[in-house]
C-alpha positions in Angstrom: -43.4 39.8 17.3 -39.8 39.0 16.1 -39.0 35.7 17.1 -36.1 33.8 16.3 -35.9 29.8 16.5 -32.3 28.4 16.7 -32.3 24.3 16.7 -28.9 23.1 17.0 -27.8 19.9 15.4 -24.4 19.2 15.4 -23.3 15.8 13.2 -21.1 14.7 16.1 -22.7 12.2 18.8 -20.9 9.4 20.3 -23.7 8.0 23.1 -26.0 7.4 19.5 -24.2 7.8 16.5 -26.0 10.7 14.0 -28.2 11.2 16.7 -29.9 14.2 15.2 -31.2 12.2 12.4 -31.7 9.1 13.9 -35.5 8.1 13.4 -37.9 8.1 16.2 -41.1 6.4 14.9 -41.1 7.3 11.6 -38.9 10.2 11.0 -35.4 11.9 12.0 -35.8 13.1 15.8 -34.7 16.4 15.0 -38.2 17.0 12.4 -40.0 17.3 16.2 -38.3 20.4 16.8 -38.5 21.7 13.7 -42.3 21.1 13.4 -42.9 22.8 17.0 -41.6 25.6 15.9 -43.0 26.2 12.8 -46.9 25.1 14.2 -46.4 27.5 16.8 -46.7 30.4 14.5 -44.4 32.2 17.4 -41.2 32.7 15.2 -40.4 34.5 12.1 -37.7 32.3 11.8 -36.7 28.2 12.6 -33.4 28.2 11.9 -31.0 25.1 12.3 -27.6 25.3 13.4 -25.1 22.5 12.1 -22.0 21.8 11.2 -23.6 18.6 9.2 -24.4 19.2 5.6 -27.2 16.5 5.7 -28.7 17.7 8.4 -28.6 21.3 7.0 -30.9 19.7 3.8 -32.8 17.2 6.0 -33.2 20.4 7.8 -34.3 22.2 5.0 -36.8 19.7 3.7 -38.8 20.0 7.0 -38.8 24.0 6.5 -36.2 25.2 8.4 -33.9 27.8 7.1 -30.3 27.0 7.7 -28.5 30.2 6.4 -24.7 29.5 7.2 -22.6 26.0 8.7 -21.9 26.1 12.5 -18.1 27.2 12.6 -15.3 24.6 13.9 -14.7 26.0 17.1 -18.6 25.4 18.5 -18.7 21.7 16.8 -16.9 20.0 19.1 -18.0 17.8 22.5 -16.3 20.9 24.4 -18.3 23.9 22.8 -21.3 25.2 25.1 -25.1 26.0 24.1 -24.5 29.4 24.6 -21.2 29.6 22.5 -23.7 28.2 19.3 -26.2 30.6 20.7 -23.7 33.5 20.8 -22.3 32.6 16.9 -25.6 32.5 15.5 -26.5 36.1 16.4 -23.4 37.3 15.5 -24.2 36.2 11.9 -27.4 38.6 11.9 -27.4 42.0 11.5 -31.0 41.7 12.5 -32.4 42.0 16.4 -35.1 39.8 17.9 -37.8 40.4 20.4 -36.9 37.0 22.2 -35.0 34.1 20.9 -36.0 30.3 21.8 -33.5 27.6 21.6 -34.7 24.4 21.0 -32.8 21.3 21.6 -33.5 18.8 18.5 -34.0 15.4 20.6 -36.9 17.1 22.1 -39.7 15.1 20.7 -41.8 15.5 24.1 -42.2 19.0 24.0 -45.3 20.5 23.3 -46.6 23.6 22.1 -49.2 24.5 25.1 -45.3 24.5 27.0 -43.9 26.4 24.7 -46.6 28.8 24.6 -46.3 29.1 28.5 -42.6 29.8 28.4 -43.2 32.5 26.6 -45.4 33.9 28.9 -43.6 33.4 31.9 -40.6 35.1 30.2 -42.8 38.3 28.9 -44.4 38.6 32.2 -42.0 38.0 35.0 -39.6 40.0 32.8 -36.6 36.9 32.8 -33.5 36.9 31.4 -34.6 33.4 30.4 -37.0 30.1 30.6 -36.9 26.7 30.7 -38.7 23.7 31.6 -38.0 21.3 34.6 -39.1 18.0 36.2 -39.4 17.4 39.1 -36.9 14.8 40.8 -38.6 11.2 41.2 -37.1 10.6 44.4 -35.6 13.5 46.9 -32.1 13.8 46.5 -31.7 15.1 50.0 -31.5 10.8 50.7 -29.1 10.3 47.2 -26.1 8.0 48.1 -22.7 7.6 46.9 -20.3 4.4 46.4 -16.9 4.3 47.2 -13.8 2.6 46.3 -14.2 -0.3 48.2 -18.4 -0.3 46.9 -19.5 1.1 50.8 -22.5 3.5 50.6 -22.3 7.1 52.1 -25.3 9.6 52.5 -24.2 12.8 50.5 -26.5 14.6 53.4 -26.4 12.6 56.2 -28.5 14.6 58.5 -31.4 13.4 56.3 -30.5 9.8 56.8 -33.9 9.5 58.8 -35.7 12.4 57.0 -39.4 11.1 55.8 -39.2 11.5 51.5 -42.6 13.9 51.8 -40.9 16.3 54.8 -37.7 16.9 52.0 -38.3 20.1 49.6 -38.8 19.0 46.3 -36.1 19.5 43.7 -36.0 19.9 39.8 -33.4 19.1 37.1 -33.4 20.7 33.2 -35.9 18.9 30.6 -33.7 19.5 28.5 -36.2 20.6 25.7 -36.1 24.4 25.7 -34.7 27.6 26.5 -36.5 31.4 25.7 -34.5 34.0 26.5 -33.8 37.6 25.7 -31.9 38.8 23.0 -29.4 40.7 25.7 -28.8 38.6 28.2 -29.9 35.4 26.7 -28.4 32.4 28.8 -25.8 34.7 30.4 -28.7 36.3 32.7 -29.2 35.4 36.6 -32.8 36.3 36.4 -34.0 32.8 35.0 -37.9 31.3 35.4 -38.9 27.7 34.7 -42.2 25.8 33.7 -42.5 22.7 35.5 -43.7 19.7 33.4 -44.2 15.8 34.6 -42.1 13.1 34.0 -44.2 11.8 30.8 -43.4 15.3 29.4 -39.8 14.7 29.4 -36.7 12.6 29.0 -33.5 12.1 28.7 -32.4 10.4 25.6 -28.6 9.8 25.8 -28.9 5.8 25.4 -30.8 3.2 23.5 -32.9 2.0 26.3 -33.5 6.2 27.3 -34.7 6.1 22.8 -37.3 3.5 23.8 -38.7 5.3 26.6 -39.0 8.4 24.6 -41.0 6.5 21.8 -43.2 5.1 24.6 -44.0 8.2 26.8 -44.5 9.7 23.1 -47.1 7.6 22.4 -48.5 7.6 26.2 -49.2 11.4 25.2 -50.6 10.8 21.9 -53.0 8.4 23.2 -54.4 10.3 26.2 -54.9 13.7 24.0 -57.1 11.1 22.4 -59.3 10.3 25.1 
């Protein structure tokens, strides 16, 4: 199968500066991804996206390819994933069976995940697939703050709703996205894995980096046992 692995890794981050290559217990975040993808023995290429000419050799050095710099126009805070997407396969002449982007602060995922992604996407013939979490708390009972700090129900009919009679909801993982070479991202037929909340996190802050490195090793430790 012809696979294709896009990572991208911009040098911009303003949350955590040089995010991409910031270490996370031992070596640069981004390596996770990288590794994934090449273990998985799903791609014929792991290819990192940049606009960052150390991360393109940091890149590199953990066996990625990184065939051409990310253009101008996608390496800003406005540019979308599926603009970088989009530019990438413009710069091959080459089609894929499926492409998988992963994100490269996505030390969490796993491969039995990615593996299942795959799967949903081959089977259930998606545009594209992602994983999800579920929402710790329902969000049927979220509330909002106003001006003068008052609380407000955003669905105030659920005000007295028990938390196990709300249908549960799900938010992006933020780890990984298969997807067709067609329709890729674009595509309204779109599946999801679920994983749990030790699978998955956040990491936009220095207290969200922390809890990463811990749930990290949480995971390490139980495939131990």
């Amino acid at each position: 199968m012809n696979n294709l692995a896009i990572i991208p890794a911009r040098g911009g981050s303003k949350r955590i500066p040089r995010k991409n290559l910031k270490h996370f217990l031992g070596k640069p975040i981004m390596a996770y991804s990288i590794e994934l993808a090449i273990q998985s023995n799903l791609f014929t290429e792991v290819m990192v996206s940049t606009d960052d000419v150390e991360i393109a050799s940091i890149a590199k050095e953990f066996g990625a390819s990184v065939p051409f710099l990310r253009s101008t126009k996608n390496s800003d805070d406005f540019s979308t994933l599926s603009e970088v997407i989009d530019e990438v396969l413009s710069k091959y002449t080459k089609d894929f069976d499926f492409i998988c982007c992963i994100l490269p602060t996505a030390p969490l995922a796993s491969l039995d995940v990615l593996n299942e992604g795959l799967s949903v996407l081959q089977k259930n013939q998606y545009d594209s697939v992602r994983p999800v979490v579920e929402y710790s708390y329902p969000i049927q009972r979220a509330i909002k703050i106003d001006a003068d700090n008052r609380m407000h129900f955003f669905f105030p009919e659920h005000y007295k709703s028990r938390s196990q009679d709300l249908e549960p909801s799900y938010h992006d993982a933020g780890q990984f996205y298969w997807m067709t070479s067609n329709e890729r991202l674009h595509g309204a037929k779109k599946g999801v894995v679920v994983v749990n909340g030790n699978q998955a996190q956040d990491i936009d802050t220095n207290e969200d980096w922390e809890l990463a490195e811990l749930k990290y090793k949480f995971n390490q430790q139980k495939q131990k046992q």
